[in-house]
Each structure stands twice: as C-alpha cells, then as structure tokens.
ZAMARGU-4260 file (C-alpha; in steps of 0.2 Angstrom, whole numbers, plus 5000, padded with zeros to 4 digits):
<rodrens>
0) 5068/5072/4915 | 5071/5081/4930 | 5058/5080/4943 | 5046/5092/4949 | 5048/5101/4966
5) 5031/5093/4969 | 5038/5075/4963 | 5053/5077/4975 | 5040/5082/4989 | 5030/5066/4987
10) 5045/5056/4986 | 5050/5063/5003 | 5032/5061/5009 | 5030/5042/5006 | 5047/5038/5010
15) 5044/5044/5028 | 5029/5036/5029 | 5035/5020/5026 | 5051/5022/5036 | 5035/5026/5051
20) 5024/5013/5047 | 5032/5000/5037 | 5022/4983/5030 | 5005/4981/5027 | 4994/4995/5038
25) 5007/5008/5029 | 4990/5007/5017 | 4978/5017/5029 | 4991/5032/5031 | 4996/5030/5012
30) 4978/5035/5005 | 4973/5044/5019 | 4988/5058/5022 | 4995/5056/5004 | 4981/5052/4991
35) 4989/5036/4986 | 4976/5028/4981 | 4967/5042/4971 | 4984/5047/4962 | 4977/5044/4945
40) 4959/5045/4947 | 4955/5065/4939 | 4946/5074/4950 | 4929/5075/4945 | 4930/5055/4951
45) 4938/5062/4968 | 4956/5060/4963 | 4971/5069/4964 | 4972/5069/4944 | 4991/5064/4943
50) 5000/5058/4929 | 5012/5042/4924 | 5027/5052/4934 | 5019/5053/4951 | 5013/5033/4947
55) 5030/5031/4943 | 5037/5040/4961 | 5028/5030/4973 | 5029/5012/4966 | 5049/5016/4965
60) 5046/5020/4986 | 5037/5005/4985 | 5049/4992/4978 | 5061/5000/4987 | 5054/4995/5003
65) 5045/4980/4996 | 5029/4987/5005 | 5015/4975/5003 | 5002/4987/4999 | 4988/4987/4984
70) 4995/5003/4976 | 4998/4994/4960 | 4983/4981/4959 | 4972/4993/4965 | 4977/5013/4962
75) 4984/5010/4946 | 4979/4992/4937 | 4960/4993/4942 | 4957/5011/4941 | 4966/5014/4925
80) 4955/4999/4918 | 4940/5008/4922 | 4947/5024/4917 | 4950/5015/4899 | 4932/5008/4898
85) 4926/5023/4902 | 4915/5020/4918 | 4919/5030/4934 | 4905/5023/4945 | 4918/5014/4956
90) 4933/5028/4956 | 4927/5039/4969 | 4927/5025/4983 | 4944/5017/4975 | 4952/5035/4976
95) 4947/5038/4992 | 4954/5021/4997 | 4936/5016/5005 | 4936/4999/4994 | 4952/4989/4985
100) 4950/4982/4968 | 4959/4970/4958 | 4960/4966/4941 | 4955/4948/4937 | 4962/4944/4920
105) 4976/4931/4919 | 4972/4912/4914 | 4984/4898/4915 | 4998/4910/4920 | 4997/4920/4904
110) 4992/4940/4905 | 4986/4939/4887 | 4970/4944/4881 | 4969/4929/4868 | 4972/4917/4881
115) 4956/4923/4891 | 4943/4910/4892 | 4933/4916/4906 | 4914/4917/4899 | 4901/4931/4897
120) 4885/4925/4895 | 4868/4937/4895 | 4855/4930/4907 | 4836/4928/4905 | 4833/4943/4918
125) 4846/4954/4904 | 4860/4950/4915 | 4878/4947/4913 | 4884/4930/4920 | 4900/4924/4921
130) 4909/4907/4923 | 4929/4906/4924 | 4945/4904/4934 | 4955/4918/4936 | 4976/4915/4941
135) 4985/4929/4951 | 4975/4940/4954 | 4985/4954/4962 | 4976/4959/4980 | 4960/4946/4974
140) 4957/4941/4993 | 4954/4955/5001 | 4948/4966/4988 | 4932/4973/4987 | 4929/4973/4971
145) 4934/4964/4954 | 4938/4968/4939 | 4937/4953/4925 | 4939/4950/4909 | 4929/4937/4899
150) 4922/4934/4883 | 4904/4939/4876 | 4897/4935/4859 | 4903/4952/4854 | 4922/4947/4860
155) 4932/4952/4876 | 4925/4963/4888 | 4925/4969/4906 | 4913/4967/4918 | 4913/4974/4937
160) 4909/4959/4950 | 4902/4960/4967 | 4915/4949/4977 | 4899/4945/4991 | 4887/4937/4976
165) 4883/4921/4974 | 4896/4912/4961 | 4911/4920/4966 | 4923/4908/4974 | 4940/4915/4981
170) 4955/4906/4987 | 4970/4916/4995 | 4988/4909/4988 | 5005/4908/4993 | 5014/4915/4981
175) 5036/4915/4984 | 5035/4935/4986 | 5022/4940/5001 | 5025/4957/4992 | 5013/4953/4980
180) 4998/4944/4989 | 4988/4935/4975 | 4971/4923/4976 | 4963/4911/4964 | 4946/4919/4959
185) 4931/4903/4951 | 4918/4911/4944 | 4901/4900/4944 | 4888/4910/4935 | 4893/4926/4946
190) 4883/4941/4941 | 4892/4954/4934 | 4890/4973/4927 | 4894/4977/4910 | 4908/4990/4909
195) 4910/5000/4894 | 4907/4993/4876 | 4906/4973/4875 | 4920/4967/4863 | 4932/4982/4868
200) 4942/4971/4880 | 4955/4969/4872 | 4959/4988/4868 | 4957/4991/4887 | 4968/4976/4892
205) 4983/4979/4881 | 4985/4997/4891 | 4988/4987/4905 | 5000/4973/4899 | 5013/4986/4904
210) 5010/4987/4923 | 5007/4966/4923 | 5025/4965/4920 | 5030/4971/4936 | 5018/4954/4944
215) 5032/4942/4938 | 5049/4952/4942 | 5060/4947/4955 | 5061/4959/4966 | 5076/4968/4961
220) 5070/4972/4946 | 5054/4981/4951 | 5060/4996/4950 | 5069/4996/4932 | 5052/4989/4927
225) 5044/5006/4933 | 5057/5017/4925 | 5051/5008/4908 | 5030/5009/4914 | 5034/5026/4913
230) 5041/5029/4898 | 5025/5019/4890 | 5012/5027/4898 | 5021/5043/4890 | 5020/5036/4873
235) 5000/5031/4873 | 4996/5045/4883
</rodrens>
C-alpha cells in the first residue's frame, strides 16, 4: 500500500526529531511537537485519532534508531487496552503525554492470558484488591499508571492501578536491550479500579498479543515485526 502524503510527512517528521534529540528525552519533543503519544487515542479522548498505519510509521522510525522511548508500552499497548475495555478516563492525560502507562500482564515470562495468576479479589469496602507478580513489564518503573490483568470470580479482567498505593511494589530490571526498559511489578493487596466488564480479559488481551511480540525480538527484527502488527490490526479492525 502506498503511503499517504501525511504518512510520508510524519515519517520525515520523527526521523528529524530523533536525528536532533536522540535517546531517551526524544520523548518530551515526541508527544509534544508530534502527538506521539496520542496517535491512536480518537479525538473526543484528546487524540489525534490515527490508525494501525501511522502506529506502524513511527515504531518503524523507532526501531530504526533504537530510541528508548514508551511509544509502544505506552501510546499503543496501554491505550489500545483501555480503548478495548471501553474506559477512556485515563486517555486524555496518556495522549497528551502528561502520564506513561504500562501494561502489566505477563507471568513467568509467558504473554498468555491462561497463564495469568495474578488475583482479583472484591474488598469489604466494594473494592477491588489485587495480589500478584507481574514480569516484564514494558516502561513499569517509571510509568505513571498500570494496567493489570488478573483474575476475578467472573474470569480475567483489567483493572487500572495507582502505582503511589499502598501494595504496589516496583523493581527496575536489567534487561540485555536498554531499548526496552522493563520492572518487576508485586502486587500485595494493591487497590485497583475495575476497567470495563469483569471476565472480559481475555477478549481485551488477545488484541494485544500482537504488539507483545515485538518485547522479545532482537533488535533487527523489530521492524519486520511492525510490518506484520500492521497487517493484523487491519484484519480485526
């Protein structure tokens, strides 16, 4: 498919941005001169209301740099997540690039929603709390809000996570790509909000197994992968 005048302009857009300000501050300039972060947010959320193509454009810029920015944990895994549950509460700060989230969902290494453990349980106040560990979770130091799967008497589900509560224990990790920063996230009874339908989980998650797969490729293959994320986000969309 040939590309858009306005596809070939952003290219050219975040190329010469990161050729300016390579590494990790290329973020600021990112979501603030391009929308980067707000991509594909729609705009009543305060997005820029893009689609798979333009996702596709800048995380190809990306790899091709290797910049170690939260486009993809952020701008595409955690708003597309809540996109799919159907809350927009948090969009308008993740598209204006005011907060990071992350997506806290892989257990024991496996991005598999059968292989989620984490708990769900209500709380006497009418509550949600949770208790878990969470692996790689893509930007899960810094970022200002989490994302998790766990499971509820009903099944899987998603809940939204204060990272400043009580119960929420994060460790930074060294993974062998500083690319892809990734933290450890325990979960002790960690208060958390219920986002869309309990039991819908694993509808939401299997959206995202696509985009996961780009977390364990060597770096040389990041951009074949994003070629493929394209082509199946055009077939579910």
């Amino acid at each position: 498919m040939r590309p858009t005048d306005e596809q070939q302009e952003l290219r050219a857009a975040v190329r010469q941005l990161l050729a300016r300000q390579p590494g990790p501050d290329a973020w600021g300039p990112l979501t603030g001169q391009i929308g980067a972060a707000g991509l594909a947010v729609p705009e009543e959320h305060g997005g820029a209301g893009c689609g798979p193509l333009e996702i596709h454009v800048v995380m190809e810029e990306l790899g091709r740099t290797l910049a170690p920015v939260p486009f993809l944990g952020s701008a595409v895994l955690t708003t597309q997540t809540l996109l799919a549950c159907g809350d927009g509460a948090l969009l308008p700060a993740l598209a204006e690039g005011a907060a990071v989230g992350a997506l806290a969902w892989a257990e024991e290494g496996a991005w598999d929603p059968d292989a989620v453990r984490a708990a769900a349980r209500r709380a006497p106040d009418g509550g949600w709390r949770l208790t878990g560990v969470k692996d790689h979770v893509l930007d899960g130091a810094d970022a200002d809000l989490l994302v998790v799967a766990a499971r509820t008497d009903a099944g899987l589900a998603l809940f939204h996570v204060p990272v400043d509560e009580p119960g929420v224990h994060r460790e930074r990790l060294v993974p062998m790509d500083a690319t892809r920063p990734q933290a450890r996230v325990t979960l002790d009874g960690a208060p958390g909000r219920l986002l869309g339908a309990a039991g819908d989980g694993g509808r939401v998650l299997a959206r995202d197994h696509g985009s996961t797969r780009l977390l364990g490729a060597p770096a040389e293959h990041r951009r074949r992968l994003a070629t493929e994320l394209r082509l199946t986000y055009r077939q579910i969309a």
